[in-house]
Steps between C-alpha positions, in 0.01 A plus 500: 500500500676421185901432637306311780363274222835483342690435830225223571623383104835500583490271780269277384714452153840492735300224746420265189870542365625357806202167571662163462458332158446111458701486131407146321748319266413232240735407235220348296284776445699798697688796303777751616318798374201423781505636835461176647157598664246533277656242258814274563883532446687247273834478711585480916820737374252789388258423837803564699651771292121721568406368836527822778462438866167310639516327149380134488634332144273190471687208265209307308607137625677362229795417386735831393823493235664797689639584852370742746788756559496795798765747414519801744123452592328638803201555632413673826486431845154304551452536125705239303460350170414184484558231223217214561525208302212327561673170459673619160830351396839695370636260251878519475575272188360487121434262226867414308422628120611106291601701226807649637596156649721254221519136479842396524491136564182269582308662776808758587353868447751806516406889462767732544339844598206393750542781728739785388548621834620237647705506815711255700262594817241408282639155381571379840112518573393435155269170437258389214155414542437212290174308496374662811794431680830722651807365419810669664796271383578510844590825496437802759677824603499375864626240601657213329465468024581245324727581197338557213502155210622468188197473223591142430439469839129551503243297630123584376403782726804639555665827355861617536666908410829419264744846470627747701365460853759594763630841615721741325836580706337739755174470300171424737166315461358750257773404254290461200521072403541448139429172362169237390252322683444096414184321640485128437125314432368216489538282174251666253358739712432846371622842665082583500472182626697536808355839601816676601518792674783708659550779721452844329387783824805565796204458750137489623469833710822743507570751719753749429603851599329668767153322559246606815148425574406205325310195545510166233289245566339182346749438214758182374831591365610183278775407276765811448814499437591637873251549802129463531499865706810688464550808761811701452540891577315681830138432566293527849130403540500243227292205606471198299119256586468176352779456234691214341808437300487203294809312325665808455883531388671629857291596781129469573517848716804742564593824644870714449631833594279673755166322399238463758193315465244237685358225286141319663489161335779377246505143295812458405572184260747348263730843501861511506487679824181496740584794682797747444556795698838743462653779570380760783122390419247433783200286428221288676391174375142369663329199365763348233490149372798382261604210341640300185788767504856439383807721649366626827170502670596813747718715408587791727870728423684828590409728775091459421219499795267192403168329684361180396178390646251214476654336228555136385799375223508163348896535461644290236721814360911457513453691829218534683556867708830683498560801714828750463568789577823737468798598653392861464151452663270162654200316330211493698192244494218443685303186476165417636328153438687409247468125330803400325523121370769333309453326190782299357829486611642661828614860495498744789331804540760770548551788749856649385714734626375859573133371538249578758193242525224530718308185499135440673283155395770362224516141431772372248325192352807225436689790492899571672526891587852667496591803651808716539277786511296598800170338593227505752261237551141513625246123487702417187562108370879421352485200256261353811657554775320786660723801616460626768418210684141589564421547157126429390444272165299749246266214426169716476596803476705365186158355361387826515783671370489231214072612387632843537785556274557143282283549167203293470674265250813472680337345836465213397884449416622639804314276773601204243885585498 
């Protein structure tokens, strides 16, 4: 009876091992030396760092100093770990300290060693946040920049980078860029006063090395220095519910290398980039709204496999959708119901060479389309003028698209524009 007992013992303890755990964080009252169940953990790096297959990590719903980063983290088939934010927000930039900042004429501040690492990737997305405000000097690592001003230059609000800021012979973007930061305010005004801010965290969510079996969900990615959600390396079975990417330095969302990954519901607003896919990456895109963005609003490269579905973009980026693929291998899109409408001047989407687009329900709003690539059409509206000629208008099935996907609080500025 007794190694019947034991045996019973064993599989009992082996069967509780292996159950699921919901794992709680709060940053408030949370410590890293709690097991996240019967008391909370401080940080999302320690949730992620303990979470095993089956895992839920639940974020408390605030805002978090600190970015959520998957490095060579799997779950299991029908088992993943999942990071649910519960509406929580990853906050990319912190509070400048006014101490290390000098006075060196009337409202002209300088400090010499904000960010030690410094980069010249990072100082073509770099911006300040000053009072409440982004401010990119017109400035972006896609698409067109502005050269950067002289100090005297300075309006209130603005900032400028003064020293070494361009490429070593055969250097690269990581070239390290040596020099001082000026930011100009307005006559009298404190550096308290003007609640600045600047970008400290490379991103929101990260994704790097081999990744499998996870699900993110219910989360904002705002404000650092490069992308809102930043996939690079190998994953499968990553899904991505209900996420947005706010004012972020380069792109709201992107994949590289071999990443593969859906995303259910994406607000992308005010980033360099809405949407950039690379490399040999394959992703699906269902239910995406973006707008207010600056370089490009779709942004689709290399020999990638990409889907884009139900979506609406309020385009008043440089370029409102760019697809290119390589000599070496084709792009390949497919769109269904997709709402694109220009804002601001004229620019065309673009299908370029060594592109494959398959197109079902699009409708460029006051919008040219140029391909050299190859494209099908299916019920799709050209700046108007319905192609084929039996095209349908989207009319409701566009107001429907627009209570699906469009935020609450942008509804009202897209019927009105």
């Amino acid at each position: 009876m007794k190694p019947v007992i034991l045996t019973a013992l064993l599989v009992t303890l082996s069967f509780s091992q292996t159950q699921a755990r919901e794992l709680s964080v709060d940053p408030d009252i949370g410590d890293d030396q709690n097991d996240g169940v019967t008391s909370p953990i401080k940080t999302i790096r320690h949730a992620i760092r303990n979470a095993k297959p089956g895992d839920t990590i639940h974020l408390k719903p605030v805002v978090y100093h600190e970015y959520a980063g998957f490095y060579n983290t799997r779950g299991q088939p029908g088992k993943p770990i999942t990071l649910n934010g519960h509406g929580a927000t990853l906050e990319g930039s912190d509070a400048i300290d006014p101490t290390t900042w000098t006075e060196v004429s009337p409202g002209l501040f300088k400090n010499d060693e904000l960010l030690p690492t410094l980069n010249l990737a990072i100082l073509w997305r770099w911006f300040f946040l000053i009072d409440g405000k982004i401010n990119r000097m017109g400035r972006l690592l896609k698409g067109r920049s502005e050269p950067l001003r002289k100090p005297e230059e300075l309006k209130p609000g603005e900032w400028t980078f003064v020293g070494n800021h361009t490429k070593s012979e055969g250097g690269s973007d990581s070239d390290k860029a040596r020099g001082s930061f000026f930011i100009k305010l307005k006559p009298g005004q404190t550096l308290k006063q003007a609640n600045i801010r600047f970008p400290v965290r490379s991103a929101g969510v990260q994704l790097s090395g081999d990744n499998a079996h996870l699900v993110i969900r219910n989360l904002t990615a705002t404000h650092p220095q490069n992308d809102g959600f930043n996939i690079h390396g190998d994953c499968r079975d990553v899904i991505f519910e209900n996420i947005c990417a706010i004012e972020c330095g380069d792109d709201g969302i992107s994949a590289h290398e071999t990443a593969q990954y859906r995303v259910d519901g994406f607000v992308s607003i005010g980033n360099g980039t809405g949407i950039c896919d690379t490399g040999s990456s394959n992703t699906v895109y269902k239910n995406i709204f973006i707008a207010d963005c600056v370089g490009v609003d779709l942004y689709f490269l290399d020999t990638g496999r990409y889907s884009v579905s139900n979506a609406i973009v309020l385009s008043s980026a440089q370029k409102p959708m760019v697809v290119a693929g390589r000599a070496s291998g084709h792009c390949t899109l497919t769109i269904d119901n997709l709402y694109l409408r220009r804002i601001g001047h004229p620019v065309p989407a673009v299908i370029a060479d060594h592109s494959r687009v398959a197109a079902r329900h699009l409708t460029l709003d006051d919008l040219d389309l140029r391909v050299t690539g190859e494209m099908s059409y299916d019920a799709c509206l050209i700046n108007g003028q319905p192609t084929p000629v039996d095209a349908k208008s989207p009319g409701a099935e566009l107001e429907k698209l627009i209570e699906t996907v469009v935020p609450k609080f942008y509804q009202s500025r897209f019927r009105n524009r």
